[in-house]
mmCIF file of the C-alpha atoms, coordinates in Angstrom:
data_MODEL
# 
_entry.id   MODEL 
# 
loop_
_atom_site.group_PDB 
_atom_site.id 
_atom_site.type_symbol 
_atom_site.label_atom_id 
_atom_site.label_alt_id 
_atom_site.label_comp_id 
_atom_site.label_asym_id 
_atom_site.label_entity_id 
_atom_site.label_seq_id 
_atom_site.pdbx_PDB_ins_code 
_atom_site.Cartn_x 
_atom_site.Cartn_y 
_atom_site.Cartn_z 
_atom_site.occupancy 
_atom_site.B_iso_or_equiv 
_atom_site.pdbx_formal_charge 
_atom_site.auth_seq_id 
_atom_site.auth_comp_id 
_atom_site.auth_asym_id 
_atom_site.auth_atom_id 
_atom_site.pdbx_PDB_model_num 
ATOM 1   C CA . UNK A 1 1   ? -105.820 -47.849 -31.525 1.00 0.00 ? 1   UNK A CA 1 
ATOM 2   C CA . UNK A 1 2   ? -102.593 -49.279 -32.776 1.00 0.00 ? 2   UNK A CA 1 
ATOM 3   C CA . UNK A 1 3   ? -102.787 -53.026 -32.015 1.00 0.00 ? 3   UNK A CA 1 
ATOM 4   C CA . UNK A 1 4   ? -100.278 -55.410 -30.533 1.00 0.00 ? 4   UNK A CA 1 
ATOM 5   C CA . UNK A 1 5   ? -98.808  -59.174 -31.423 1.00 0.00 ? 5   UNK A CA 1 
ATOM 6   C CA . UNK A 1 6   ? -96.520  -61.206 -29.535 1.00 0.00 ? 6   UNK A CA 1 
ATOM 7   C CA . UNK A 1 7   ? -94.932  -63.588 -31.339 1.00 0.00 ? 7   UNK A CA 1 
ATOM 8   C CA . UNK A 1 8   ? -92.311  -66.207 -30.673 1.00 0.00 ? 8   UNK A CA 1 
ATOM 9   C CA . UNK A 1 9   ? -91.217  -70.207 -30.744 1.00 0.00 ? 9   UNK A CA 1 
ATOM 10  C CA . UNK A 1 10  ? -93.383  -71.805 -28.034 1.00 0.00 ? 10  UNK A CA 1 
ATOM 11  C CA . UNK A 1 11  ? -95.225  -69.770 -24.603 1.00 0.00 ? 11  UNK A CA 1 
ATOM 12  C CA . UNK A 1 12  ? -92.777  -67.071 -24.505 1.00 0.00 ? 12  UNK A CA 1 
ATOM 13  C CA . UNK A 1 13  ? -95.220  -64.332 -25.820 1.00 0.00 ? 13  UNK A CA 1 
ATOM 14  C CA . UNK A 1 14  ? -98.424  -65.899 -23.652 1.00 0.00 ? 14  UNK A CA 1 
ATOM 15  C CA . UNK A 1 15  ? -96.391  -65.871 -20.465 1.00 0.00 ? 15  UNK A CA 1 
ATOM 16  C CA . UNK A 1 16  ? -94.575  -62.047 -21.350 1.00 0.00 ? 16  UNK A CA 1 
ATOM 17  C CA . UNK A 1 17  ? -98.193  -61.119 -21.892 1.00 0.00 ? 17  UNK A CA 1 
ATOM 18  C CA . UNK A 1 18  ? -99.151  -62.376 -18.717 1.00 0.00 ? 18  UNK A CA 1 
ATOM 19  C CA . UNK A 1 19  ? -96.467  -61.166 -16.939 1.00 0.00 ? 19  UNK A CA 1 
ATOM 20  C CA . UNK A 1 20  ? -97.173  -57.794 -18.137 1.00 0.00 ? 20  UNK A CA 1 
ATOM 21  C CA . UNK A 1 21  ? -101.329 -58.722 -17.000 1.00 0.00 ? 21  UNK A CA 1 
ATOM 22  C CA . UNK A 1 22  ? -99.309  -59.011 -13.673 1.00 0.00 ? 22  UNK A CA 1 
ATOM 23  C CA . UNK A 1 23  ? -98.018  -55.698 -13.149 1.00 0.00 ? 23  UNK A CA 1 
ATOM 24  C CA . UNK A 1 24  ? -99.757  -53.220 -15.550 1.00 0.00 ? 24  UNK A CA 1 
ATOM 25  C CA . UNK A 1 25  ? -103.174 -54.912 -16.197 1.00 0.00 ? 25  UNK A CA 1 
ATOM 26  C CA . UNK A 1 26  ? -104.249 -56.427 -19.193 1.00 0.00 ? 26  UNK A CA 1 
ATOM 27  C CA . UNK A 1 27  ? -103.590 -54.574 -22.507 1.00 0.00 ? 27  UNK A CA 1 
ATOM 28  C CA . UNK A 1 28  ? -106.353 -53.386 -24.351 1.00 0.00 ? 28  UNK A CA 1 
ATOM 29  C CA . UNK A 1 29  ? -106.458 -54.841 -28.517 1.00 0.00 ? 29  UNK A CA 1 
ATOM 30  C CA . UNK A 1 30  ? -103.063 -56.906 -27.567 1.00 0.00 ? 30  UNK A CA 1 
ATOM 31  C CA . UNK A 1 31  ? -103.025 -60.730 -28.802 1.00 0.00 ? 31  UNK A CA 1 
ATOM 32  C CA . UNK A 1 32  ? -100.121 -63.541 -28.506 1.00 0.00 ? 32  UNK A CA 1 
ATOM 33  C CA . UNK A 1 33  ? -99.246  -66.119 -31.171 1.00 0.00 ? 33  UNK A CA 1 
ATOM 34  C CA . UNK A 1 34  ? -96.876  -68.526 -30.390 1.00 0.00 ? 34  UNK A CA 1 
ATOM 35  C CA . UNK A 1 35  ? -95.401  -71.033 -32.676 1.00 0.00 ? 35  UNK A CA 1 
ATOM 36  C CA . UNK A 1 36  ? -96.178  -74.608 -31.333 1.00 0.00 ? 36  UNK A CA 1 
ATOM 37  C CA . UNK A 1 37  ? -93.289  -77.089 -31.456 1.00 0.00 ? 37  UNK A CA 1 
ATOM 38  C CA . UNK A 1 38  ? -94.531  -79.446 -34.587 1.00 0.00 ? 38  UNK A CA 1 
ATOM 39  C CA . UNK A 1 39  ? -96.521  -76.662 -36.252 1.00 0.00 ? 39  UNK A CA 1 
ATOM 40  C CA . UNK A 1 40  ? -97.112  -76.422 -39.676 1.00 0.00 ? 40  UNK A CA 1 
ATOM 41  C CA . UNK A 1 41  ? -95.945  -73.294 -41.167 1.00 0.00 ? 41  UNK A CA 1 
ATOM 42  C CA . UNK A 1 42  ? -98.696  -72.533 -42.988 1.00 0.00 ? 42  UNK A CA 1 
ATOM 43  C CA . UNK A 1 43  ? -100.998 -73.494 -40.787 1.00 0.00 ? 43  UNK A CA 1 
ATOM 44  C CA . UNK A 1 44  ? -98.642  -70.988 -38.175 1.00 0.00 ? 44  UNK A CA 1 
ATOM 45  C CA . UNK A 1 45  ? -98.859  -68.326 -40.716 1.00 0.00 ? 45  UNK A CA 1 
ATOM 46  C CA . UNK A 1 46  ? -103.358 -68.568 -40.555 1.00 0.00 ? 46  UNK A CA 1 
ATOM 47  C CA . UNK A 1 47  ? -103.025 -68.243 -37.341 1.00 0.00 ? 47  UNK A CA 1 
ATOM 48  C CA . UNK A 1 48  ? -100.982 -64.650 -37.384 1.00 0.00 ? 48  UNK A CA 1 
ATOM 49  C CA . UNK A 1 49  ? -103.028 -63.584 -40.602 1.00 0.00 ? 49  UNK A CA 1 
ATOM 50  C CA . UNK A 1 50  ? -106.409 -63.832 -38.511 1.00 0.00 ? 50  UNK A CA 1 
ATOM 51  C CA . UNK A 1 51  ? -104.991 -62.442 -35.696 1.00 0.00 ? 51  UNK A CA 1 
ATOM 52  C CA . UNK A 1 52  ? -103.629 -59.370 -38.080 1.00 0.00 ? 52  UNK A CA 1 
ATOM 53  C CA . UNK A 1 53  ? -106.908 -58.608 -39.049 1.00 0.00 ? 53  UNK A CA 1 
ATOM 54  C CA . UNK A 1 54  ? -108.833 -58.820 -35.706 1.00 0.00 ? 54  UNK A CA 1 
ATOM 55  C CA . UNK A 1 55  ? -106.100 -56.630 -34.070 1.00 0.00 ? 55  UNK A CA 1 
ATOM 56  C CA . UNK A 1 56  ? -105.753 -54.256 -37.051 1.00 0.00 ? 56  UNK A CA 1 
ATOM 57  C CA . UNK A 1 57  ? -108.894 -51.047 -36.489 1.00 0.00 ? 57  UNK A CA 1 
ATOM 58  C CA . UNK A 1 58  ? -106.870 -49.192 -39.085 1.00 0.00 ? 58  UNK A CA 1 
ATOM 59  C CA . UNK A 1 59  ? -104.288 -47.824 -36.877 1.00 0.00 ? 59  UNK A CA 1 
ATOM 60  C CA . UNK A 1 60  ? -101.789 -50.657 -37.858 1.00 0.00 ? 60  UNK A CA 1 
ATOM 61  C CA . UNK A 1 61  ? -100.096 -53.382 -36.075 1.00 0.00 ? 61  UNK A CA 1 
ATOM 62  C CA . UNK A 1 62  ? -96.869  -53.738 -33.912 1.00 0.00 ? 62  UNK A CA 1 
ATOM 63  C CA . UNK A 1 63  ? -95.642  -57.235 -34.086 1.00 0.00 ? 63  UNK A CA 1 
ATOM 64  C CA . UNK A 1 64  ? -93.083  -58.343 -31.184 1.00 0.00 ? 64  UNK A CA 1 
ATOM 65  C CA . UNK A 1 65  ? -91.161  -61.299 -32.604 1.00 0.00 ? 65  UNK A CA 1 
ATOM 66  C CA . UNK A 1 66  ? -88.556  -63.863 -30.507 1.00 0.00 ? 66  UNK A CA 1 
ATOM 67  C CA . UNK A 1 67  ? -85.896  -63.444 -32.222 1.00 0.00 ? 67  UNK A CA 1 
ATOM 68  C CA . UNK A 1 68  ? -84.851  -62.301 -36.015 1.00 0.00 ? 68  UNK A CA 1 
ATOM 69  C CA . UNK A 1 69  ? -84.558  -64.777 -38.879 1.00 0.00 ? 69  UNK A CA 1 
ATOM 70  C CA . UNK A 1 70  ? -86.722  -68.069 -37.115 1.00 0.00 ? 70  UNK A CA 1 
ATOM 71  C CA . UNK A 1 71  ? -90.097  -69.157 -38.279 1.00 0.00 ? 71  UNK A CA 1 
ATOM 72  C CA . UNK A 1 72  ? -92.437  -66.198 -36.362 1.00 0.00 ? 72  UNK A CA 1 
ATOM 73  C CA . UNK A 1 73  ? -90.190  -63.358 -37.790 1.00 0.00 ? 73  UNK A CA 1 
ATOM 74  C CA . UNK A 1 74  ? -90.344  -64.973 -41.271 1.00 0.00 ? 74  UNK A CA 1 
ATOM 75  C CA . UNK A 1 75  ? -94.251  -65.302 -40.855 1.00 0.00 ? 75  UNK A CA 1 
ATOM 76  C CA . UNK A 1 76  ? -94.892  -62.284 -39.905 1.00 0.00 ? 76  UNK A CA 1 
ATOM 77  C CA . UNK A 1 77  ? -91.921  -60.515 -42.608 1.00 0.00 ? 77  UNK A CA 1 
ATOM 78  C CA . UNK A 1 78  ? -93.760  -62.187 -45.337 1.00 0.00 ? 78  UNK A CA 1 
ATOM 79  C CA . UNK A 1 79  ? -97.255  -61.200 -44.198 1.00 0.00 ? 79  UNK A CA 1 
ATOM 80  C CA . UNK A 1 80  ? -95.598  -57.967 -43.589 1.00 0.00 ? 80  UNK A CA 1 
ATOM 81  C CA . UNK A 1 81  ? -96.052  -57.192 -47.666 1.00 0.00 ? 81  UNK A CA 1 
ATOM 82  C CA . UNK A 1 82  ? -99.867  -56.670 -47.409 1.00 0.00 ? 82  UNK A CA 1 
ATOM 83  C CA . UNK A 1 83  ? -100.818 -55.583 -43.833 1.00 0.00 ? 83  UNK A CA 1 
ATOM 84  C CA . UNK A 1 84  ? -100.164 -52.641 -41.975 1.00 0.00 ? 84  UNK A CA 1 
ATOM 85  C CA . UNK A 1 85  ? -97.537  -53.925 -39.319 1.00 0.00 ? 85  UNK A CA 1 
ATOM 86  C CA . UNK A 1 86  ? -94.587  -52.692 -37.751 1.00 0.00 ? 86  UNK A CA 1 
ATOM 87  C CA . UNK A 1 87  ? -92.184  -55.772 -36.546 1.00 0.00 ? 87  UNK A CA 1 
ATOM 88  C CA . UNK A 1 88  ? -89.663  -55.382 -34.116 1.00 0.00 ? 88  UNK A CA 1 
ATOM 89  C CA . UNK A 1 89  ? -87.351  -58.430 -32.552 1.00 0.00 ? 89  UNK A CA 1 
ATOM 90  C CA . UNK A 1 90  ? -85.755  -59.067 -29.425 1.00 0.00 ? 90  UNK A CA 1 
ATOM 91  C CA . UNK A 1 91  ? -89.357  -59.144 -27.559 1.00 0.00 ? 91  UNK A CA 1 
ATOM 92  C CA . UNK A 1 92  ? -88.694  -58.674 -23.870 1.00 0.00 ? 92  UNK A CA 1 
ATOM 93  C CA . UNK A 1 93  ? -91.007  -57.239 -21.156 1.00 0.00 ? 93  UNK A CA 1 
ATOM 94  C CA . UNK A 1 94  ? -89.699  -53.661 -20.972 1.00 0.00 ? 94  UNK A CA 1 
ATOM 95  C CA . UNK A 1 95  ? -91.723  -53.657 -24.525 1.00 0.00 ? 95  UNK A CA 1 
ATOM 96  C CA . UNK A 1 96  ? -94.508  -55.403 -23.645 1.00 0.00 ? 96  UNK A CA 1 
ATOM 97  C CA . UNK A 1 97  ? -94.597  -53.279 -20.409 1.00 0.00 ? 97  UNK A CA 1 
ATOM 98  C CA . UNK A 1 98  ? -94.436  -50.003 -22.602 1.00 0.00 ? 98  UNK A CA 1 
ATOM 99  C CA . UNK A 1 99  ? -96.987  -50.629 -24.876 1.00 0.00 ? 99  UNK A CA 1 
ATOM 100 C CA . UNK A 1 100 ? -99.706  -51.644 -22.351 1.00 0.00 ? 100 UNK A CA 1 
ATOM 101 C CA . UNK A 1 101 ? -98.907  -48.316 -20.242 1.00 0.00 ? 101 UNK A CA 1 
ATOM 102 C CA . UNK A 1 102 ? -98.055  -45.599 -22.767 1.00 0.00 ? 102 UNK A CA 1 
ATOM 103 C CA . UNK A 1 103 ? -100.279 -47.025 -25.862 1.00 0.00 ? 103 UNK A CA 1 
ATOM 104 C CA . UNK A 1 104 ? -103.675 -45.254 -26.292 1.00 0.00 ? 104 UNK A CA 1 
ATOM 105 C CA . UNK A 1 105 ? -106.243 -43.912 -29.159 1.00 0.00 ? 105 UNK A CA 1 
ATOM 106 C CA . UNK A 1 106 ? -104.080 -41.381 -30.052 1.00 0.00 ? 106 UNK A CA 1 
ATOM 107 C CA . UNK A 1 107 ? -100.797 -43.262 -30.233 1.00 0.00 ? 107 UNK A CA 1 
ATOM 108 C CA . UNK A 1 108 ? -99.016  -43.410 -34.002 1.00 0.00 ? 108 UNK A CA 1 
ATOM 109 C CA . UNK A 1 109 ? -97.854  -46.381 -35.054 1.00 0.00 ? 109 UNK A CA 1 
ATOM 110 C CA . UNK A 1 110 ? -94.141  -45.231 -35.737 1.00 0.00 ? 110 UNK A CA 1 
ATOM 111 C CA . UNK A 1 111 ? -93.962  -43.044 -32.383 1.00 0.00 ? 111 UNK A CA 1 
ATOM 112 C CA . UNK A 1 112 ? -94.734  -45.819 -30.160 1.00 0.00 ? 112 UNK A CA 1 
ATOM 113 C CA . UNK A 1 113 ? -92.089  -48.494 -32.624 1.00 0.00 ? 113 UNK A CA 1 
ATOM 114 C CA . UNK A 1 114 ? -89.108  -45.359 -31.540 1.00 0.00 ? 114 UNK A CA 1 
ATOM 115 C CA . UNK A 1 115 ? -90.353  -45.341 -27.993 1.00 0.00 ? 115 UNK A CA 1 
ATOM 116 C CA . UNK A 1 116 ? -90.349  -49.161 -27.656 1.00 0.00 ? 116 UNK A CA 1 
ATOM 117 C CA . UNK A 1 117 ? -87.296  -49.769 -29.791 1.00 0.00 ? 117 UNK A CA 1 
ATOM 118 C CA . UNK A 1 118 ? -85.151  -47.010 -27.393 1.00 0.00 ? 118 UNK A CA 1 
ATOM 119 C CA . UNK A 1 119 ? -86.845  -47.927 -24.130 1.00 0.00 ? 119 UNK A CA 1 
ATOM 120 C CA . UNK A 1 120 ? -85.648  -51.347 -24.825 1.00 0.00 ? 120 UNK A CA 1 
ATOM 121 C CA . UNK A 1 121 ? -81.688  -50.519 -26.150 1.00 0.00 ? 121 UNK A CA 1 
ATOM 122 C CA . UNK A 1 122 ? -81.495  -47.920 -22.668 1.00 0.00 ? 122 UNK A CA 1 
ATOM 123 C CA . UNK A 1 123 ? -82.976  -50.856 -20.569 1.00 0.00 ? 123 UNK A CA 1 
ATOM 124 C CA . UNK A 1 124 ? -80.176  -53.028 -20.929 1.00 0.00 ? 124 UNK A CA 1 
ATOM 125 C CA . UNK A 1 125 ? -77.793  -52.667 -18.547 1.00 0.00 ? 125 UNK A CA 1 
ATOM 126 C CA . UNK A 1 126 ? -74.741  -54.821 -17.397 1.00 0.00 ? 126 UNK A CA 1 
ATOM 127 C CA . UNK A 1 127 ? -74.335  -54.683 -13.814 1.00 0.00 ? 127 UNK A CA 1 
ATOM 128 C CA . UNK A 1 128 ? -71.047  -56.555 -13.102 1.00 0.00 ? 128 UNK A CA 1 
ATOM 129 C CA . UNK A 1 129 ? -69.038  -56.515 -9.649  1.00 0.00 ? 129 UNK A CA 1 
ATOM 130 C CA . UNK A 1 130 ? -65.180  -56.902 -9.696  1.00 0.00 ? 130 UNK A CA 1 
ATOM 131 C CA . UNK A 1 131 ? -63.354  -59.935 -8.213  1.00 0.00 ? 131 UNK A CA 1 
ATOM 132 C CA . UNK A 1 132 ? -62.989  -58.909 -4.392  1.00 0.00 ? 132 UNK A CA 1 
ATOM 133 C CA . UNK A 1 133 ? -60.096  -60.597 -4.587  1.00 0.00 ? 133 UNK A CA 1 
ATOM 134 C CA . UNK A 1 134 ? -57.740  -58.010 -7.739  1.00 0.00 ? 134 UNK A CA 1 
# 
């Protein structure tokens, strides 16, 4: 099975995780990783290298990161050169959601990155109301 990594600057991917726990039940082969304030990068960077390898069965990893260009994506971008991971950014729970319901042993790695990546742009919608008053 295609295994799963939150990542992100403090409890954001612990509590997404949980909130996910919440309303789908808990993910099979799905870990999170945050980045603790003070941390170490290197030390940051063991952490997500051991959690790489006890997530990835040889189906590959898909790493949900904060936010593009801070320490997490960088950690996991750089350990991206010798595992098997797929890292996309902008982690929210309509991802988390979809890859606790619709991942299973037959998932690929790249089909479920398209499904998540899409469900995620279509799930953002701006619902604005007009000033009563115009």
């Amino acid at each position: 099975m295609v295994g799963v990594l939150l990542t992100s600057h403090g409890e954001l991917c612990k509590q997404l995780m949980e909130s996910s726990a919440m309303i789908a039940g808990t993910a099979m082969q799905m870990r999170a990783v945050p980045l603790e304030k003070g941390e170490n990068p290197e030390a940051y960077k063991e952490r997500v290298r051991a959690a790489l390898l006890e997530l990835d069965t040889g189906a590959g990893v898909i790493v949900l990161v904060d936010v593009l260009g801070g320490t997490p994506y960088n950690t996991v971008g750089f350990l991206s050169r010798t595992a098997d991971i797929q890292i996309i950014t902008g982690m929210n729970l309509p991802m988390v959601l979809s890859l606790t319901l619709e991942r299973d042993e037959s998932s690929e790695i790249c089909d479920l990155v398209e499904q998540v990546s899409a469900g995620a742009r279509d799930g953002i919608k701006v619902l604005c109301r007009k000033n009563k008053e115009e």
